[in-house]
C-alpha positions as CSV (number, residue, x, y, z in Angstrom):
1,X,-16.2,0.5,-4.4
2,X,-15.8,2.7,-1.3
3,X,-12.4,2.4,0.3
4,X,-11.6,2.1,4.0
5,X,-10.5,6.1,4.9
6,X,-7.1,5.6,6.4
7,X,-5.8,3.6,2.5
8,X,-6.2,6.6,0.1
9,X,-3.5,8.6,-0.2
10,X,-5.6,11.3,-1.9
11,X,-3.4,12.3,-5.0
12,X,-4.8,14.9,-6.7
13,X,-4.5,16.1,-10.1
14,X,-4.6,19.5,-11.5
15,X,-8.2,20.6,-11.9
16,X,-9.4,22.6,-15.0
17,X,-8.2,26.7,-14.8
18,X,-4.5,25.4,-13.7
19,X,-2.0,26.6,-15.7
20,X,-0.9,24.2,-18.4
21,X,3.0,22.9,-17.0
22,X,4.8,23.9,-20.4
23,X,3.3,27.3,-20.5
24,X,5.0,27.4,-16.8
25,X,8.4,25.5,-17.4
26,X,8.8,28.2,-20.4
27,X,8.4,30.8,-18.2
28,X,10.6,29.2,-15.5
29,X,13.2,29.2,-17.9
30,X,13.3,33.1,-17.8
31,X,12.6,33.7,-14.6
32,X,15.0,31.2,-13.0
33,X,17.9,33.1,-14.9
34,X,16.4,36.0,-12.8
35,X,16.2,34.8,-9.6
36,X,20.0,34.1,-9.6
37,X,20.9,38.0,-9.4
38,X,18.5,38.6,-6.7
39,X,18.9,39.9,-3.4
40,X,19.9,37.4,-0.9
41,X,17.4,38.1,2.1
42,X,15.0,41.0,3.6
43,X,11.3,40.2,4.5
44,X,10.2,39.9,0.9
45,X,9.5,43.4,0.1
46,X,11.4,44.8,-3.1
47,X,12.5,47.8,-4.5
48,X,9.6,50.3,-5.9
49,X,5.7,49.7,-5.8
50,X,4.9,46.4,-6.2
51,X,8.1,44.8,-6.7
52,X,8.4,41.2,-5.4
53,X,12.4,40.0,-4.1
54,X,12.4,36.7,-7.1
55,X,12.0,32.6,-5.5
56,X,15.2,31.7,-5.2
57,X,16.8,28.2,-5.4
58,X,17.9,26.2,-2.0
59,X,21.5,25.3,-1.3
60,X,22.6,22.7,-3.6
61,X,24.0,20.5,-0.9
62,X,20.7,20.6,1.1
63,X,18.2,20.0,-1.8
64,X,19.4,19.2,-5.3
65,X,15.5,19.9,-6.3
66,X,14.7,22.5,-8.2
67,X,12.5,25.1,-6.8
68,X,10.1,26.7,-9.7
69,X,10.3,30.3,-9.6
70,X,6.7,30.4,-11.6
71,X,5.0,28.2,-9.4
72,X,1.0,29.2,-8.1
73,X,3.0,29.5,-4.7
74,X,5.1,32.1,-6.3
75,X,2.4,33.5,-7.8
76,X,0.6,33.9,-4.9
77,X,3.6,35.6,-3.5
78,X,3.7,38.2,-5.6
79,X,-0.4,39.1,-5.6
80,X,-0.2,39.7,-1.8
81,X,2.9,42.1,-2.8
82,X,1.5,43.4,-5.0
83,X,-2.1,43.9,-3.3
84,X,-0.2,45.5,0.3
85,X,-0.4,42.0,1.9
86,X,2.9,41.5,3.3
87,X,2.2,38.9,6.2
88,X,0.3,36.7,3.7
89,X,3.2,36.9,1.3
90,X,5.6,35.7,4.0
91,X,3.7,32.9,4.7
92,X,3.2,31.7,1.4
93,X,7.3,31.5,0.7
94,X,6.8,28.9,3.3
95,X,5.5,27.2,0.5
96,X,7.1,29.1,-2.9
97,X,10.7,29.2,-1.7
98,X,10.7,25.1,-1.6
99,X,11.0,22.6,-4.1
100,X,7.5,20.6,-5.0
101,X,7.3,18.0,-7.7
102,X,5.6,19.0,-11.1
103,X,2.6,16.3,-12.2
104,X,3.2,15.8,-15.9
105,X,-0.2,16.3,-17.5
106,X,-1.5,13.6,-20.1
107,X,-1.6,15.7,-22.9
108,X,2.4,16.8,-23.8
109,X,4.1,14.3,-21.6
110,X,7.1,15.0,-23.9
111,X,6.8,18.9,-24.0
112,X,6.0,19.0,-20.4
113,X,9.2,16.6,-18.9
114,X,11.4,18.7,-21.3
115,X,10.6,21.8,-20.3
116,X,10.6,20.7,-16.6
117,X,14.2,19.2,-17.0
118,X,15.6,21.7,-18.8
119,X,14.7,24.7,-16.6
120,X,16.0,22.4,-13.7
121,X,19.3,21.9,-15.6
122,X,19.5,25.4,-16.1
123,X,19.4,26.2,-12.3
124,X,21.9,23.7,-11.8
125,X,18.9,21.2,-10.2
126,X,17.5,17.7,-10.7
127,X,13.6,18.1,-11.8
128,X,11.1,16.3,-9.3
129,X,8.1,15.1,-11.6
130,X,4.9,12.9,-10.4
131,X,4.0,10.2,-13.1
132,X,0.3,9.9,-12.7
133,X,-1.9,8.5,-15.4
134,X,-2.2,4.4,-15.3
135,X,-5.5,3.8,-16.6
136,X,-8.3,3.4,-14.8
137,X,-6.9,5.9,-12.0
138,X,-8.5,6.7,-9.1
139,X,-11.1,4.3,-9.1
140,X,-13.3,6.7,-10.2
141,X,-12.9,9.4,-7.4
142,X,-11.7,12.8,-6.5
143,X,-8.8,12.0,-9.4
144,X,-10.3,9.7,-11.8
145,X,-8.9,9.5,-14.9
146,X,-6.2,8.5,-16.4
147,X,-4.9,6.7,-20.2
148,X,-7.5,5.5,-22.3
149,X,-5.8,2.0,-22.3
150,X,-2.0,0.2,-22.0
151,X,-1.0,1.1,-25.1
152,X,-2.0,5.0,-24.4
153,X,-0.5,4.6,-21.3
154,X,3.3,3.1,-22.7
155,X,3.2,5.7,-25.6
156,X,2.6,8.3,-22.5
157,X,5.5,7.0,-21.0
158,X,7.7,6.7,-23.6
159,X,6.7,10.5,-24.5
160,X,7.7,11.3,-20.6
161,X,11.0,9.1,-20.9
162,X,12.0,11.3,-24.2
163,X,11.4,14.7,-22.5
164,X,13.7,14.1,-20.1
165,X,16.4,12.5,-21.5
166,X,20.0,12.5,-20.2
167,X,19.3,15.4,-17.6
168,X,18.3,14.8,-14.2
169,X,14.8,13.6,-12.5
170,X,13.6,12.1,-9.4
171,X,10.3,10.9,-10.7
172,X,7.5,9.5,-8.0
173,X,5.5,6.1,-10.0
174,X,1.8,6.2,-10.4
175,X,0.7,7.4,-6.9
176,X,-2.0,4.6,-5.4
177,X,-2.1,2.7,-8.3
178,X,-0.3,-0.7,-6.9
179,X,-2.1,0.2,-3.1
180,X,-5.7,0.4,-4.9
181,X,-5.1,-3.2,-6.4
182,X,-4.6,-4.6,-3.1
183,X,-7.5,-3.3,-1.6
184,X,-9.8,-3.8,-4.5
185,X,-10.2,-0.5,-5.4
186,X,-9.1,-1.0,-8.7
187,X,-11.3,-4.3,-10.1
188,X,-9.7,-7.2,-10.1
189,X,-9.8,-8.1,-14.5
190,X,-7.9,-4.8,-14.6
191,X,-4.6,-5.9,-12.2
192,X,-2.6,-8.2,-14.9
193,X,-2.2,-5.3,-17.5
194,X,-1.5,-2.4,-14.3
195,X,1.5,-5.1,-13.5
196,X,2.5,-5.0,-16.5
197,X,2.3,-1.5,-17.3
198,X,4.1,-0.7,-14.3
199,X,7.1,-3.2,-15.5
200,X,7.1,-1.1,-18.4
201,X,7.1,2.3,-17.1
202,X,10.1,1.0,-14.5
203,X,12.4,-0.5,-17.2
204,X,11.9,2.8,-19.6
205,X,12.4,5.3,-16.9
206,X,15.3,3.6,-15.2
207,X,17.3,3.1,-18.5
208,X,17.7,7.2,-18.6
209,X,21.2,8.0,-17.5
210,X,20.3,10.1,-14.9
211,X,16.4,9.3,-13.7
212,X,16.0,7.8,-10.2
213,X,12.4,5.6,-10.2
214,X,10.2,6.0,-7.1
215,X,7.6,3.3,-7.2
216,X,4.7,4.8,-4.6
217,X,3.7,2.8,-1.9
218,X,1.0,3.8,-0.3
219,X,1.3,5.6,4.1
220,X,1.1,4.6,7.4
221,X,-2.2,4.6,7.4
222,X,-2.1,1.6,5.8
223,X,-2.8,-1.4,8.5
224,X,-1.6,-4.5,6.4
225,X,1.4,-4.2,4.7
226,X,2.5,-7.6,4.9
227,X,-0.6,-7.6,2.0
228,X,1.6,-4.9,-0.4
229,X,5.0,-6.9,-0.5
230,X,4.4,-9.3,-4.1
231,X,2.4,-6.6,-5.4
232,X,5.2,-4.2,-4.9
233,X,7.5,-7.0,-6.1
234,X,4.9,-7.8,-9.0
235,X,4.9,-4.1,-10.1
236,X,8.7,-3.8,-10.8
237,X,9.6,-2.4,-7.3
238,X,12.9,-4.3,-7.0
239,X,14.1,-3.0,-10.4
240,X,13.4,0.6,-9.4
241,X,15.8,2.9,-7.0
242,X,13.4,2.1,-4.3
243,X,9.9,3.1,-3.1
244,X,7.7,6.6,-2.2
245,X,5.2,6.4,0.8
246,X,3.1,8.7,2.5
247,X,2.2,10.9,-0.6
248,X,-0.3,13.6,-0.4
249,X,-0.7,12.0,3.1
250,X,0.0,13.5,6.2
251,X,1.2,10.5,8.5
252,X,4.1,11.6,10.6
253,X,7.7,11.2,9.4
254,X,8.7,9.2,12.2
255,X,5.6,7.3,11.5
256,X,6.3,6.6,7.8
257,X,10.1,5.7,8.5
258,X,8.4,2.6,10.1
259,X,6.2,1.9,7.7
260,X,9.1,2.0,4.7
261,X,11.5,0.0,6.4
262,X,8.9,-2.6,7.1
263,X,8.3,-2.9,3.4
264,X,12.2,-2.7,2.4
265,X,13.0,-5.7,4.4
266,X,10.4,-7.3,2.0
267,X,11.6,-5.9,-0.7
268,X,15.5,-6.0,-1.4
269,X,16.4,-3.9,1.0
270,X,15.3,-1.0,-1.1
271,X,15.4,2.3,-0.1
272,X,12.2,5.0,-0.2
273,X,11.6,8.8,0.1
274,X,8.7,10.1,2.2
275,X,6.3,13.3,1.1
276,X,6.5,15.3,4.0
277,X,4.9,18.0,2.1
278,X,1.8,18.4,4.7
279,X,2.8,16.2,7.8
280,X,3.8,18.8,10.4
281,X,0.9,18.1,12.7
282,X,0.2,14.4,11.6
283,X,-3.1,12.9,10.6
284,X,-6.3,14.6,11.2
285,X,-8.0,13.2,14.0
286,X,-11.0,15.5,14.1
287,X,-13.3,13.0,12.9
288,X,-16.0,13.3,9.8
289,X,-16.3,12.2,6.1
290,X,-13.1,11.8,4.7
291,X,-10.7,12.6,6.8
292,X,-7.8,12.9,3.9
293,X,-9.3,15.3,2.1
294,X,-8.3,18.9,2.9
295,X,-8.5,18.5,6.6
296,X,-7.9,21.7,8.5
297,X,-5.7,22.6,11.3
298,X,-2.7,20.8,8.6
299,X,0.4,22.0,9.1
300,X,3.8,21.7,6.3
301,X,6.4,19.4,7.1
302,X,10.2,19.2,6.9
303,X,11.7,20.8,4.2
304,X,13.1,19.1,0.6
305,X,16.3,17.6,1.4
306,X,18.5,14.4,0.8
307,X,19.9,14.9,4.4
308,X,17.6,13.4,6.3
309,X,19.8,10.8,8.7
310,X,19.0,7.9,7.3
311,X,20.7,6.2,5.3
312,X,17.8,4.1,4.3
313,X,15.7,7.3,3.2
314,X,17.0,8.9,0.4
315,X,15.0,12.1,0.5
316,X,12.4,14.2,2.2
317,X,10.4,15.2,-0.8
318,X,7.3,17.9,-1.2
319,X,5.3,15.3,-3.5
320,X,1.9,16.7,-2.6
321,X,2.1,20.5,-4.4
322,X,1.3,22.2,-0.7
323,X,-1.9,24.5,-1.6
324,X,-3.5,22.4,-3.8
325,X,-6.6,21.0,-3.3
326,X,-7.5,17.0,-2.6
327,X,-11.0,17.5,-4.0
328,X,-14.3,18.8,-3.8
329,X,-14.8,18.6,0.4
330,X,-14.4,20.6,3.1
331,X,-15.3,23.8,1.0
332,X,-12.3,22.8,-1.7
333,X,-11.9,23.2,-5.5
334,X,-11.6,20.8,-7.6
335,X,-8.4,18.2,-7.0
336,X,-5.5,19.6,-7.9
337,X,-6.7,23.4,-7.9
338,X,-5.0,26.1,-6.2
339,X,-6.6,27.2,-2.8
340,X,-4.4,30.2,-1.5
341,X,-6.7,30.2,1.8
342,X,-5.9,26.2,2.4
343,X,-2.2,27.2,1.4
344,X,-2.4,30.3,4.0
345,X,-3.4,28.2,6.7
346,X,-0.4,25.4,5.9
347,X,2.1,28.1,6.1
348,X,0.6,30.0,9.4
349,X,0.6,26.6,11.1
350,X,4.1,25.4,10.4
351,X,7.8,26.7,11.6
352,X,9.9,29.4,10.2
């Protein structure tokens, strides 16, 4: 079933050729160790041919988020160095020098939140991690996929849960999965078990010492929200540490303040963080298929930070990996796939 344009959040998840996340949390490891004895400014040029100044981490009181120092932004980084391109690599810290959430794979849920967590610990950092694999994802779109059933999915979870243990997270719930129940997406013999399994997932994440749960739910794109309150409430939402709305979207911040504190009244009075990740120019307006998926002329957002003003929003958070791809439109890779020329454009259009 086709659904309405403005309701997807368009997730994303990384495409085939992407890195595997343990292969880059091991490296992180190093590298963050590294990054804490480099120089402390310049224009990103380093000392001798082809050097590259290291990703650093953001002031702790600013952003408690770890910032991956192996990331594809970083990456990116240091092949424009490399290649002459200094401009492009300046844009591209835009992106690299920021905190982004790492999508635990469905493979080594276990291997993957350890490494995460523990490369985050080392740097002094909480871990931000997206959980996205209810089965049944996606509806069958850009991001289908997902566990092969409930029981794959609560060993998946329980796997995740292990990997992290007593060190810190900020974890973001299964992206769409309560919104596409509500508008049908998902088909309706499917929604008693996805309640259930989003119960589950709450209660085990939450009973880690120091993981905070983010059910998502959904953007301001999203005309009825009077129609998400029981589901939210259904899913576990009131026995998480609150809610996460607009990701991978690109409604306005102000916007999606709104829309959050329309659904905490409904909810317990719960608090939410917002992916502002690609929101610096709002929604694309320019008309055409699809309007969520890579649109150009997309601009980053305000930076990672748990000072945002509010003392109902508990963070500003780069959910969305910024330079990854939605899908196959607009001239795109595969979801979740690295794109440095979509990644390019992000950074040129957004502020120092």
């Amino acid at each position: 079933m086709d659904v309405p344009q403005q309701h997807r959040s368009r997730t994303g998840d990384r495409g085939p050729g992407t890195a595997a996340p343990a292969l880059l949390a091991g490296a992180a490891l190093l590298l963050s160790a590294l990054s804490g004895c480099s120089s402390d400014g310049g224009d990103g040029e380093g000392e001798g041919d082809g050097a590259t100044r290291p990703v650093q981490q953001r002031p702790k009181d600013e952003a408690p988020f770890w910032v991956n120092p192996d990331g594809n932004a970083a990456r990116q980084v240091a092949a424009y160095e490399k290649d002459g391109k200094k401009d492009e690599a300046r844009q591209i810290r835009k992106i690299a020098e920021q905190p982004v959430a790492e999508w635990i794979g469905p493979e080594r849920p276990e291997d993957e939140a350890r490494g995460f967590t523990q490369a985050a610990e080392k740097a002094d950092r909480d871990a931000v991690l997206v959980l996205y694999n209810i089965p049944h994802r996606d509806c069958g779109q850009f991001s289908k996929g997902g566990a092969a059933d409930g029981n794959a999915y609560r060993a998946w979870i329980d796997g995740v849960a292990k990997g992290i243990g007593d060190r810190h997270a900020t974890v973001v719930l299964e992206p769409d999965a309560v919104l596409h129940m509500v508008d049908k997406c998902t088909p309706e013999q499917f929604h008693e078990e996805r309640y259930d399994l989003l119960n589950g997932a709450i209660g085990t994440l939450t009973s880690l010492k120091n993981t905070k749960v983010y059910l998502d739910a959904g953007n301001a794109g999203w005309s009825h929200p009077d129609a998400l309150f029981e589901p939210l409430k259904r899913s576990g939402v009131e026995k998480a540490d609150g809610f996460a709305v607009n990701v991978s979207n690109f409604q306005t911040t102000e916007a999606s303040v709104a829309y959050g504190k329309t659904l905490s009244a409904k909810v317990g009075g719960k608090p939410f963080v917002i992916d502002t990740s690609r929101n610096g120019r709002g929604p694309y307006a320019g008309g055409g298929k699809d309007p969520w998926c890579n649109p150009p002329g997309r601009a980053l957002g305000k930076a990672p930070t748990t000072k945002t003003g509010d003392p109902q929003v508990d963070a500003y958070l780069w959910v969305k990996r910024p330079g990854e791809s939605d899908g196959t439109c607009r001239g795109g890779p595969q979801a979740g796939q690295w794109w440095p020329a979509y990644a390019l454009k992000l950074a040129e259009n957004s502020a120092p």
